[in-house]
C-alpha positions in Angstrom: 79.2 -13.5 -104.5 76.2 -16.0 -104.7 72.7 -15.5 -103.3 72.7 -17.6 -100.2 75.8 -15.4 -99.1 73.9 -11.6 -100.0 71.0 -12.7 -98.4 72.5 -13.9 -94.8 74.6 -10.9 -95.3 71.3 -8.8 -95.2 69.5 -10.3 -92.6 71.9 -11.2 -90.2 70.4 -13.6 -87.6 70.7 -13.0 -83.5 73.1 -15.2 -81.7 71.6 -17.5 -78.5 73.7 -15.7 -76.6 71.9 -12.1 -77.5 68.3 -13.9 -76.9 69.1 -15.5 -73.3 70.6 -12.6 -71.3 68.0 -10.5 -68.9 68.2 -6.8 -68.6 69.7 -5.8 -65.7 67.8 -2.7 -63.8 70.5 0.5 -63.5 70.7 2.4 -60.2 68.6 5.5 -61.9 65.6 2.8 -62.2 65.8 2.0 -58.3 66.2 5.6 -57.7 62.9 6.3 -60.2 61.2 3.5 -58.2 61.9 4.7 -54.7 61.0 7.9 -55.7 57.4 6.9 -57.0 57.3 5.0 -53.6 58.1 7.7 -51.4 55.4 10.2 -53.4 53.1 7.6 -53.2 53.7 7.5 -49.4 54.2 11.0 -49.0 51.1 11.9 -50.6 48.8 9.5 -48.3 50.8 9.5 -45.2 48.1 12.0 -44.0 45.2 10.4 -44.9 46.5 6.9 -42.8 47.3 9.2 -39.4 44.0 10.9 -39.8 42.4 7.0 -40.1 44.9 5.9 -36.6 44.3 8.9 -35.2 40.1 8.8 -35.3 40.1 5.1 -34.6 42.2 6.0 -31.5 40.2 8.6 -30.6 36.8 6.7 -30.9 38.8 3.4 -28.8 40.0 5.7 -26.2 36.4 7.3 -25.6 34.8 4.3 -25.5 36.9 3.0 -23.4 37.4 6.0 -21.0 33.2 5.9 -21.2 32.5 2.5 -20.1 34.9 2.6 -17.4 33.1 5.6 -16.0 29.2 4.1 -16.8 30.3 0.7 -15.1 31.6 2.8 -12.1 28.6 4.7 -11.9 26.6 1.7 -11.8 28.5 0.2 -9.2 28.2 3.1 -7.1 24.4 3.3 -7.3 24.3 -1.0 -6.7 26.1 0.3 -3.3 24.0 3.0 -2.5 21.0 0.7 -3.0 23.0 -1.7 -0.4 23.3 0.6 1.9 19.8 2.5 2.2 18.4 -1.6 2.5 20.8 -1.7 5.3 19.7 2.0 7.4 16.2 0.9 6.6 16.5 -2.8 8.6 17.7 -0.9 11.5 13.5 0.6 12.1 11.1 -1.7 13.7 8.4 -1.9 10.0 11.5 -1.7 7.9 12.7 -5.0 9.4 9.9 -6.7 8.8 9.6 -5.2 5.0 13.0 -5.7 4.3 15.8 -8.5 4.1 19.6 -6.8 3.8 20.9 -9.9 2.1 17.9 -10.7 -0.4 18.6 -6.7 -1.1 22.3 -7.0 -1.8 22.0 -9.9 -4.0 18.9 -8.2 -5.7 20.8 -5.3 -6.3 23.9 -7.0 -7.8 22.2 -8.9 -10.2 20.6 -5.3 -11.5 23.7 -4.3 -11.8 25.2 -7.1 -13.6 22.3 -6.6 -15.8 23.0 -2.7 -16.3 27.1 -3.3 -17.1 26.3 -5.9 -19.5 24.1 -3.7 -21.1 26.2 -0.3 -21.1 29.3 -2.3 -22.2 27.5 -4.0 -25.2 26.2 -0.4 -26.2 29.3 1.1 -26.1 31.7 -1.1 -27.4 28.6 -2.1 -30.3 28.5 2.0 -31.5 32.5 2.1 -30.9 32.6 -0.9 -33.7 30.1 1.0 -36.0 32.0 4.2 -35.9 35.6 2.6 -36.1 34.3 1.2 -39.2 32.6 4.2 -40.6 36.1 5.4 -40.4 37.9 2.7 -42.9 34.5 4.3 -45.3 33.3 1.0 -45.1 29.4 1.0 -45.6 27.4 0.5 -43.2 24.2 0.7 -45.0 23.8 -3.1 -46.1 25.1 -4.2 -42.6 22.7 -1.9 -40.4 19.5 -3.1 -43.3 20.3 -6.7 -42.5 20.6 -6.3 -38.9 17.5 -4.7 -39.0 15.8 -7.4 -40.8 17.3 -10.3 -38.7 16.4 -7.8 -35.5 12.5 -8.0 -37.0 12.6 -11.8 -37.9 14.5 -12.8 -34.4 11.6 -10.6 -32.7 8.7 -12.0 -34.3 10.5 -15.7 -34.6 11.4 -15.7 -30.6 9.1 -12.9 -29.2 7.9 -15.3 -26.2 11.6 -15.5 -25.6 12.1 -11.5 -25.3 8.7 -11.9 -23.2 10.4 -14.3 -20.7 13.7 -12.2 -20.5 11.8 -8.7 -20.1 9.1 -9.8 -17.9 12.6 -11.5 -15.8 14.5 -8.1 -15.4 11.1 -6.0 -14.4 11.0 -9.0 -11.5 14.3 -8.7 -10.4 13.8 -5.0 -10.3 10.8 -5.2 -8.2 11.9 -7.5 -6.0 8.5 -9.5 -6.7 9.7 -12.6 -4.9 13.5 -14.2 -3.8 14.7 -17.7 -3.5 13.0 -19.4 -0.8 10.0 -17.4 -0.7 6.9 -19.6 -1.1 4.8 -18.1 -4.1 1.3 -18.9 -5.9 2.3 -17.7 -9.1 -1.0 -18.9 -11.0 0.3 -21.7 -13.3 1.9 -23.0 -10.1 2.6 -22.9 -6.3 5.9 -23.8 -4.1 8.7 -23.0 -2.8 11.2 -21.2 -4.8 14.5 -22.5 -5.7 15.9 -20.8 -8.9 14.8 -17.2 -10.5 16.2 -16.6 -13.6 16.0 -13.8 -16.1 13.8 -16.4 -17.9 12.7 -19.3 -16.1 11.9 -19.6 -12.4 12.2 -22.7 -10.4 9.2 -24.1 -7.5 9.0 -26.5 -5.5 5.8 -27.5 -5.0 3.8 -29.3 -1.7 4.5 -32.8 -3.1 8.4 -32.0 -4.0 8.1 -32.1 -7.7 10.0 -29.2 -9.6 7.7 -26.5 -11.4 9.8 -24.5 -14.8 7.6 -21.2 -15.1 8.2 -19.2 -17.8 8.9 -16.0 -16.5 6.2 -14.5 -19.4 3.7 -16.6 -18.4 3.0 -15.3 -14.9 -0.1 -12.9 -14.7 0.0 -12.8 -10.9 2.3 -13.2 -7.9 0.9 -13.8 -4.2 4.0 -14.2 -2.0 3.4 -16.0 1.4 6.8 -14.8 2.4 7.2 -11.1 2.6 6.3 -9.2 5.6 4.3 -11.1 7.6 1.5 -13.9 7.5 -1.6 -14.0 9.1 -3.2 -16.7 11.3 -7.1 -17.1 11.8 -9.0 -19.5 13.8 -12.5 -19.5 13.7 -14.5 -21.0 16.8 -18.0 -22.4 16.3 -20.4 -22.5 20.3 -23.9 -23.0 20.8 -25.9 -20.2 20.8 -26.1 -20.4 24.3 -22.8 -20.2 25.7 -22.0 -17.6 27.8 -19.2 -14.5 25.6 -18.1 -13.5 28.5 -16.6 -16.5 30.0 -16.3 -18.1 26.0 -14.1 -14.7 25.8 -12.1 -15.4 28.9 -11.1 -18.5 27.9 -9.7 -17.4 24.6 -8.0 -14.5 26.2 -6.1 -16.6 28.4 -5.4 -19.1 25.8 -4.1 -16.3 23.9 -1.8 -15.2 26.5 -0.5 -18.2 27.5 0.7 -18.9 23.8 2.2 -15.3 23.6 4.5 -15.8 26.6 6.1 -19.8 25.8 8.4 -21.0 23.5 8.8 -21.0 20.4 5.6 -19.5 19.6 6.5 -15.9 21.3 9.1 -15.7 18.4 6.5 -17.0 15.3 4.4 -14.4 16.6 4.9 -11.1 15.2 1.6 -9.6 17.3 -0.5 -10.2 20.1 -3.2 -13.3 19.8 -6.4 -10.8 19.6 -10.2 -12.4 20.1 -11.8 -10.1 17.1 -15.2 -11.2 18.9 -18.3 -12.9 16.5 -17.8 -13.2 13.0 -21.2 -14.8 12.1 -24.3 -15.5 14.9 -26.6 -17.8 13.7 -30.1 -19.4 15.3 -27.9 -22.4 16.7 -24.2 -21.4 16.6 -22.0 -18.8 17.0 -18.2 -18.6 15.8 -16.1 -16.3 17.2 -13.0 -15.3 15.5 -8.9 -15.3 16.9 -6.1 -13.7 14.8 -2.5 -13.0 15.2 0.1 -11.6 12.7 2.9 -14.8 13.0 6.3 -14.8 10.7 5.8 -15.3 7.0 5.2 -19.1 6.2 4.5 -19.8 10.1 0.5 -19.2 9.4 -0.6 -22.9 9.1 1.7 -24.0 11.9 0.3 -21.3 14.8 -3.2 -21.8 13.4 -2.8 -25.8 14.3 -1.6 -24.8 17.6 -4.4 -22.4 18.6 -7.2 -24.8 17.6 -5.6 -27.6 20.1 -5.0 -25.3 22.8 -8.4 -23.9 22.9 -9.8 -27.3 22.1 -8.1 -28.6 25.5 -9.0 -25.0 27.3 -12.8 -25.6 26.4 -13.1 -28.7 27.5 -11.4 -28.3 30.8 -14.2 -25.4 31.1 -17.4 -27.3 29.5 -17.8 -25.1 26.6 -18.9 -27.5 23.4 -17.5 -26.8 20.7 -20.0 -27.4 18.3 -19.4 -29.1 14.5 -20.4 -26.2 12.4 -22.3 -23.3 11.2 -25.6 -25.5 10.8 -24.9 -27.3 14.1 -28.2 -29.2 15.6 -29.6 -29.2 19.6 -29.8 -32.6 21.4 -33.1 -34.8 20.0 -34.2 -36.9 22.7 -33.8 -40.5 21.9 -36.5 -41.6 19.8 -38.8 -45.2 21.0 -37.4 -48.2 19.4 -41.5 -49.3 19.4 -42.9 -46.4 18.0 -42.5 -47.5 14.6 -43.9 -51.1 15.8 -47.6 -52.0 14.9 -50.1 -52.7 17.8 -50.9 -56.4 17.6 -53.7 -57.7 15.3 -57.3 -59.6 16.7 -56.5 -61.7 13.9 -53.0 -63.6 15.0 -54.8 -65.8 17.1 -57.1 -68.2 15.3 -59.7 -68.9 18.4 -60.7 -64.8 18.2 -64.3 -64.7 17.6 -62.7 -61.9 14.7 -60.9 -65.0 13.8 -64.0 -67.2 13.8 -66.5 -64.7 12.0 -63.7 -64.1 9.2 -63.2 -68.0 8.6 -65.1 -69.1 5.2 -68.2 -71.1 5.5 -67.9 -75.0 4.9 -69.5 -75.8 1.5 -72.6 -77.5 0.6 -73.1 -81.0 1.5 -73.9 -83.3 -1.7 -73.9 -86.4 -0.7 -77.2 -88.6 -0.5 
């Protein structure tokens, strides 16, 4: 035997077809594999239903919850309806209070109030039902907290304007088409939002008030307004029959149309408001619809403008009013004529200048 055949008959070498065919699994390796499976499963299968079972839990309560809170909220918007509703039927409560601006009032609240219940309560629902998964809520609640403190100090005039808007529309400060002097501006208003309110103002332009900006509300348009007229006599007039005059002008104004419905109260002559050396004024008031004031006021003062001078009672110009001066003399500021004009008065004569020396020879 020669050496090429002892050595390939000690080290035999592997065929192409040994090298090239894949192991085939055997059933007791699908049945090792399943088996791993099913203890795999078996052993955790309790831990997932406890995890589907507390996030149903926590979705079902908060569910359940906000249904009830929203329902509760609604109830009390109703019941805030209603009481503005039994308190229009009394004689003040009319005048206090408008049924409609009190129903709308009250929904927005309560828009206001469900938004805010259903973003608590589906927000801590979120938290919990990732609590659950042991997720960790420490970097997420430390980062909303820091954007919570950058957002507030970044848009505090923002929350300002969105605060100061709820607290409005919870005290029913002032309403669309109340007129308003809010301060920065005064008109009519048009708009109220949770941040911006809308005017319109004498000239028809369009005032944007920031909400957080308002120190101060007057509204000219709740309850009722008040008209004053102020009448200014001589000192010498006669109160009874100046009195009279205003009492029937009064009456008169109470009893036609429209003016017996702008007023809310008898036309009253409050008597002297100020007596001075050469006037008097004498004061007339009456309690007229809101934003009527100006338009009674107007109406007074012509009436008892034509009443005054149908009885000759002068109505002087003002608190600093003068008597009649006498005309004064167009000559008395004239000088008496002078010797002197005419130049054949011996005054003339003795003032002419002497002739001069004669010096001629």
């Amino acid at each position: 035997m020669s050496l090429s055949a002892a050595l390939s008959a000690a080290d035999p070498s592997p065929t192409p077809a040994e090298t090239e065919t894949p192991r085939v699994p055997s059933l007791q390796d699908a049945q090792e594999s399943a088996t791993s499976a099913a203890g795999w499963v078996e052993e955790n299968w309790s831990t997932w239903l406890a995890i589907g079972l507390r996030v149903l839990l926590i979705v079902v309560i908060a569910a359940v919850l906000r249904v009830l809170v929203r329902r509760a909220i609604t109830k009390l918007v109703d019941r805030m309806s209603r009481s503005g509703q039994t308190l229009e039927g009394g004689g003040l409560g009319g005048l206090l209070v408008n049924a409609e601006r009190r129903r709308q009032r009250s929904m927005a609240i309560g828009s206001v109030l469900r938004s805010v219940a259903s973003f608590l309560i589906m927000g801590t629902a979120a938290l919990m039902v990732l609590g659950t998964f042991q997720i960790n809520l420490a970097p997420l609640l430390a980062s909303a907290g820091v954007a919570g403190v950058a957002i507030g100090f970044g848009a505090r005039n923002l929350v300002t304007d969105f605060l100061s808007g709820v607290f409005m529309i919870l005290e029913d400060q002032y309403g669309v088409g109340d007129t308003v002097d809010a301060g920065v501006a005064t008109g009519e208003v048009i708009e109220v939002g949770l941040r911006v309110t809308k005017l319109r103002g004498a000239d028809g332009e369009i005032w944007y008030v920031r909400n957080g900006e308002v120190k101060r509300i007057g509204n000219l348009s709740q309850g009722w307004a008040t008209a004053n007229v102020d009448v200014t006599v001589r000192a010498d007039e006669d109160l009874d029959r100046v009195k009279a005059v205003l009492s029937d002008v009064a009456e008169r104004t109470s009893k036609e149309e429209p003016w017996n419905e702008l007023l809310w109260s008898p036309v009253e002559v409050l008597g002297l408001d100020s007596v001075l050396l050469d006037s008097m004024v004498v004061r007339v008031s009456a309690k007229t619809m809101p934003g009527k004031s100006l338009t009674v006021e107007r109406e007074l003062r012509w009436r008892i403008k034509r009443a005054f001078d149908a009885n000759d009672i002068r109505i002087v110009g003002g608190a600093t009013a003068t008597e009649d001066a006498p005309a004064a003399d167009p000559t008395a500021g004239m000088a008496a004529p002078s010797a002197y004009a005419s130049s054949v008065s011996p005054q003339s004569m003795a003032a002419s200048p002497l002739p001069g020396p004669n010096t001629t020879k």
